[in-house]
C-alpha positions as CSV (number, residue, x, y, z in Angstrom):
1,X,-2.8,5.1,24.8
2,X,-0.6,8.4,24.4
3,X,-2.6,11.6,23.7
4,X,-2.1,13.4,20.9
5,X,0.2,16.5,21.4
6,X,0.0,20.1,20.9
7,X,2.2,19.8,18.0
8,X,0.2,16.9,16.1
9,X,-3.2,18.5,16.8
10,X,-1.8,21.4,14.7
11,X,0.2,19.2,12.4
12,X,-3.1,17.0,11.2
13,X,-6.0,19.6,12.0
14,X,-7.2,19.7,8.4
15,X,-7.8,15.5,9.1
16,X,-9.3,16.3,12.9
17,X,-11.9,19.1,11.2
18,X,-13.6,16.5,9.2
19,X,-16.7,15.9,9.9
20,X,-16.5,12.5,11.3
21,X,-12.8,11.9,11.4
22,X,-12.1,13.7,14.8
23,X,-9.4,13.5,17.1
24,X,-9.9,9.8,18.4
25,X,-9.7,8.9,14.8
26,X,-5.9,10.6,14.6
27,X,-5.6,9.1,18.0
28,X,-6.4,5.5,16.5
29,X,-3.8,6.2,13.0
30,X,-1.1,7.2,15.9
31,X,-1.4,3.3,17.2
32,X,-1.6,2.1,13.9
33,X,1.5,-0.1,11.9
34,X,1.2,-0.3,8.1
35,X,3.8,-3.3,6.5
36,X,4.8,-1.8,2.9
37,X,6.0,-4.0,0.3
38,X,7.7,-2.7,-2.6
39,X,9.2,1.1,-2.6
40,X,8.7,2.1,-6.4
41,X,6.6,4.1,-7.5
42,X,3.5,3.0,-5.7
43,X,5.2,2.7,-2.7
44,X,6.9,6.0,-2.8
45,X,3.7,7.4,-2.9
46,X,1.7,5.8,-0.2
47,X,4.5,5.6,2.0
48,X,4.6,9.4,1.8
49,X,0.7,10.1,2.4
50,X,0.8,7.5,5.0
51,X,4.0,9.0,6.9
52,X,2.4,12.4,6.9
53,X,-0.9,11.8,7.4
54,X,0.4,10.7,10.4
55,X,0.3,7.3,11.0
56,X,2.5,5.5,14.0
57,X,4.7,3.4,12.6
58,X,6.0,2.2,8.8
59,X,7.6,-0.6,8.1
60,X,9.5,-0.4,4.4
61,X,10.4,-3.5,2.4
62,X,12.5,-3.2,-0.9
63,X,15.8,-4.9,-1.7
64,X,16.1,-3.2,-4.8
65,X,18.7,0.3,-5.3
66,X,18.0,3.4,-6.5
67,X,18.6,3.5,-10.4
68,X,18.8,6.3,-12.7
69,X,15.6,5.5,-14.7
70,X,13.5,5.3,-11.6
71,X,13.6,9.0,-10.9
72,X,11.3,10.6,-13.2
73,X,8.0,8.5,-11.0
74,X,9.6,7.3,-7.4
75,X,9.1,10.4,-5.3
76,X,11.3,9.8,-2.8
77,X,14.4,9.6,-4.3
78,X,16.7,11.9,-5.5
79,X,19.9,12.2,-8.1
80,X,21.7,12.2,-4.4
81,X,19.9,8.5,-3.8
82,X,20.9,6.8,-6.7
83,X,22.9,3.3,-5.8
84,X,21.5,3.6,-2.1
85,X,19.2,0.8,-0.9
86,X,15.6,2.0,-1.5
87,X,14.7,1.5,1.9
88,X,17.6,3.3,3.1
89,X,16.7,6.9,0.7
90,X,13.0,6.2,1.5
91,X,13.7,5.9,5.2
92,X,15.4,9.0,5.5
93,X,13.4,11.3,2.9
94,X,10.2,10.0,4.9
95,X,11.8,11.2,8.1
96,X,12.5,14.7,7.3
97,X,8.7,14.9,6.6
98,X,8.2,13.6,9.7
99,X,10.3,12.9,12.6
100,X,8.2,11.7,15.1
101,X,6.9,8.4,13.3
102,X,8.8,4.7,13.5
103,X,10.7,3.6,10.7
104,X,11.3,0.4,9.9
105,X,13.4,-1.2,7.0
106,X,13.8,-4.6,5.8
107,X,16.8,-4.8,3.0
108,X,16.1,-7.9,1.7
109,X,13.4,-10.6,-0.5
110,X,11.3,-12.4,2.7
111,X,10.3,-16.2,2.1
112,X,6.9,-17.4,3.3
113,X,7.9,-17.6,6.9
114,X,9.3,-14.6,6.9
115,X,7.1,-12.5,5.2
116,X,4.3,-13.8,7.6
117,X,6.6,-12.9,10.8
118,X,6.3,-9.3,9.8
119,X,2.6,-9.5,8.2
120,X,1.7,-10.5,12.1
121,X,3.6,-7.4,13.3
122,X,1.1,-5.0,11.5
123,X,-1.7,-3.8,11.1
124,X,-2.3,-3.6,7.6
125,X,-0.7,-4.7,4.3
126,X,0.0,-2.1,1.0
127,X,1.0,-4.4,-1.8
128,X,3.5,-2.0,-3.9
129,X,5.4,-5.0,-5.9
130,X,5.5,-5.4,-9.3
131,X,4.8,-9.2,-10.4
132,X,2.4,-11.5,-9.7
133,X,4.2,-14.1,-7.8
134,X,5.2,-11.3,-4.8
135,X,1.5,-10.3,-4.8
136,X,0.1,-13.8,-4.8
137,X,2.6,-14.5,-1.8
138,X,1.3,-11.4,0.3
139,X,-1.9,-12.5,-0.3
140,X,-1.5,-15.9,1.1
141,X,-0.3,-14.7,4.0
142,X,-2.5,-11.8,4.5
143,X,-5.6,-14.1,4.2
144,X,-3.8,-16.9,6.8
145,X,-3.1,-14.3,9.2
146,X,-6.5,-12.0,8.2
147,X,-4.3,-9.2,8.1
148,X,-6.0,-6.5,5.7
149,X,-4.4,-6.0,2.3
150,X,-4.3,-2.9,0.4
151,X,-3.4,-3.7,-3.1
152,X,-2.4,-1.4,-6.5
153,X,-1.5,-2.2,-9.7
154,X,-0.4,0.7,-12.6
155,X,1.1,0.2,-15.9
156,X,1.2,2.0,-19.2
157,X,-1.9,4.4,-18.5
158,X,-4.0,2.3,-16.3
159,X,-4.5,1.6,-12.9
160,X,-5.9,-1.3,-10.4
161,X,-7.2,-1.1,-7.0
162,X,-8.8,-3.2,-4.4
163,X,-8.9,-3.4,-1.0
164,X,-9.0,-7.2,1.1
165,X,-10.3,-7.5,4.6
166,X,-10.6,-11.5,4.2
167,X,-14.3,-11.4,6.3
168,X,-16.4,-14.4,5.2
169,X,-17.8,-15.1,2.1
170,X,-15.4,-11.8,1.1
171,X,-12.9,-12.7,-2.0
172,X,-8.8,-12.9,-1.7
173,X,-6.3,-11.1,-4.1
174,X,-6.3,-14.5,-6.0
175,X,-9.8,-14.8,-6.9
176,X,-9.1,-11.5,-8.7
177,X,-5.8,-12.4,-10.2
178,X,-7.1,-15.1,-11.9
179,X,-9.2,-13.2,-14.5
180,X,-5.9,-11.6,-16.1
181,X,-4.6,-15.0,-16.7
182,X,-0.8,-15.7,-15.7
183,X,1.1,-13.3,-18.8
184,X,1.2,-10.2,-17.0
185,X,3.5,-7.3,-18.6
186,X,6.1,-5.1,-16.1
187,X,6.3,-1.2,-16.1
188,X,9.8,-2.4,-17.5
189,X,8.3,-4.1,-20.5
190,X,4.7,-1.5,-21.3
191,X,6.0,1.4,-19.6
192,X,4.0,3.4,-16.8
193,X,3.3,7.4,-16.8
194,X,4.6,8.9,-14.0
195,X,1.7,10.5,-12.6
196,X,-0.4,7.4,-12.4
197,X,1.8,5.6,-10.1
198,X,1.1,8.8,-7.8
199,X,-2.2,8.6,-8.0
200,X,-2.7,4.3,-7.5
201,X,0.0,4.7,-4.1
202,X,-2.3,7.8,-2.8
203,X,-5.3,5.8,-2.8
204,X,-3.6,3.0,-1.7
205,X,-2.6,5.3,1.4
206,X,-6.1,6.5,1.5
207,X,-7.9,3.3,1.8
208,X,-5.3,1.9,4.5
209,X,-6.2,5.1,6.6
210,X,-10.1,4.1,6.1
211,X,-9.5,0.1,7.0
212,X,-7.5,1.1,10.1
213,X,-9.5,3.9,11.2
214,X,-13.3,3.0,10.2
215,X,-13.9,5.7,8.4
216,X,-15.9,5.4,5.1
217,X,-16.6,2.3,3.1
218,X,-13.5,0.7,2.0
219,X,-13.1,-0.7,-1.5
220,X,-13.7,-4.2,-0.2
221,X,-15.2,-7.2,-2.9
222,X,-15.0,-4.1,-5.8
223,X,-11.9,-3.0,-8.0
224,X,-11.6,0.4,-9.4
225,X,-10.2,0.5,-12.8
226,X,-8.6,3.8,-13.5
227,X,-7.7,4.7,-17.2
228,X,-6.0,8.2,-17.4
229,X,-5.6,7.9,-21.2
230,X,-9.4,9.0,-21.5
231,X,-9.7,9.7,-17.4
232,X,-12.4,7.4,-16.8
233,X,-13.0,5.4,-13.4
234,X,-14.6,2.4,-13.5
235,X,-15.5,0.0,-10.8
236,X,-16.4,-3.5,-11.2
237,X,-17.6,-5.9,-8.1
238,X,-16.3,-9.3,-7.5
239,X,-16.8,-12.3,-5.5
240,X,-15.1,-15.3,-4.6
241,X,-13.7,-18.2,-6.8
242,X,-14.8,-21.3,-6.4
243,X,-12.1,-22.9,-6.8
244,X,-9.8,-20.7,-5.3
245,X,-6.6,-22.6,-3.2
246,X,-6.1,-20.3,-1.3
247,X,-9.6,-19.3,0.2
248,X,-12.3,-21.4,-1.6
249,X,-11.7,-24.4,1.2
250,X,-12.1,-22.4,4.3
């Protein structure tokens, strides 16, 4: 395992002073690969925390371009980005803040086969897509190959998150997508604050950092429930759905 350089230990030495983070800790993130799905706003966000917390290696999945309305929230991008692939603008903003992490992009929408191939590749999951059917997909396959999952939801003024380590008798995305029922809005439809997607993708980047490091308690069988129209945080536990087809039989 490579030591950490003179250069990083300067570079992350506000993460190394706290108390129980240490250097082995930035040692571990260095080793660690983080599979991002989805570079809106959510991804822009974690990506960003992720790349300069200093993690070792990114790999960005979008097939989407840069439009003009997705300025005002996706951090990443600039005017100069607009008609580039996501991954392509992300990929290169991430890199100016810093170089000496792998990049990885993948231009393109991954079927079930493929989207496991580069779940196995990884350490860890951050669900940043936008409809139920992508997240339900990730999920699948994160609980098949028991790949963590780090998954956040915003829209309007509120915010999901939950974090899925698929231990026993713990719950999969799905038994949690089943209590909203299958009509779920888009940002494109309610609308989404800026801000709030900043805040869901930074704790999306926060609790990957915990899963891959041990450091804390993750948000594992509990989903916080942020609403920033009144600024109150709610957390509600969960547990696993009987009848659940994807983890319910196993």
């Amino acid at each position: 395992m490579h030591q950490l350089t003179n250069k990083e230990l300067l570079r992350y030495d506000r993460q190394i002073t706290l108390k129980g983070f240490d250097i082995d800790k930035q040692m571990i993130l260095k080793h660690r690969s983080a599979l991002i799905i989805g570079l809106g706003g959510l991804g822009c966000s974690a990506s960003l925390y992720l790349a300069s917390a200093g993690i070792g290696h990114l790999t960005l999945v979008d097939f989407d371009t840069v439009s003009e309305s997705n300025l005002n929230r996706q951090i990443l991008y600039t005017a100069q980005s607009l008609k580039q692939k996501k991954v392509l603008a992300a990929k290169q903003a991430l890199s100016q803040h810093n170089p000496d992490i792998r990049i990885d992009i993948i231009s393109q929408q991954l079927d079930d086969n493929a989207l496991a191939h580069h779940i196995a590749q990884h350490d860890i999951v951050l669900d940043c897509s936008d409809n139920i059917q992508t997240r339900e997909q990730i999920n699948a396959c994160c609980y098949r190959l028991r790949k963590p999952l780090i998954s956040g939801a915003a829209i309007r003024m509120e915010g999901l998150l939950s974090v899925f380590t698929y231990q026993k008798d713990t719950p999969c995305y799905q038994c949690l997508s089943q209590l909203f029922g299958r009509e779920t809005l888009t940002c494109v439809e309610a609308g989404v604050m800026a801000p709030l997607v900043g805040v869901i993708g930074s704790l999306q980047a926060l609790e990957a950092i915990k899963v891959l490091t041990h450091y804390g308690q993750p948000l594992i069988n509990r989903l916080l429930m942020i609403d920033m129209m009144t600024m109150q945080f709610n957390e509600v536990k969960f547990t696993k759905w009987a009848n659940c087809p994807i983890c319910h039989a196993h």
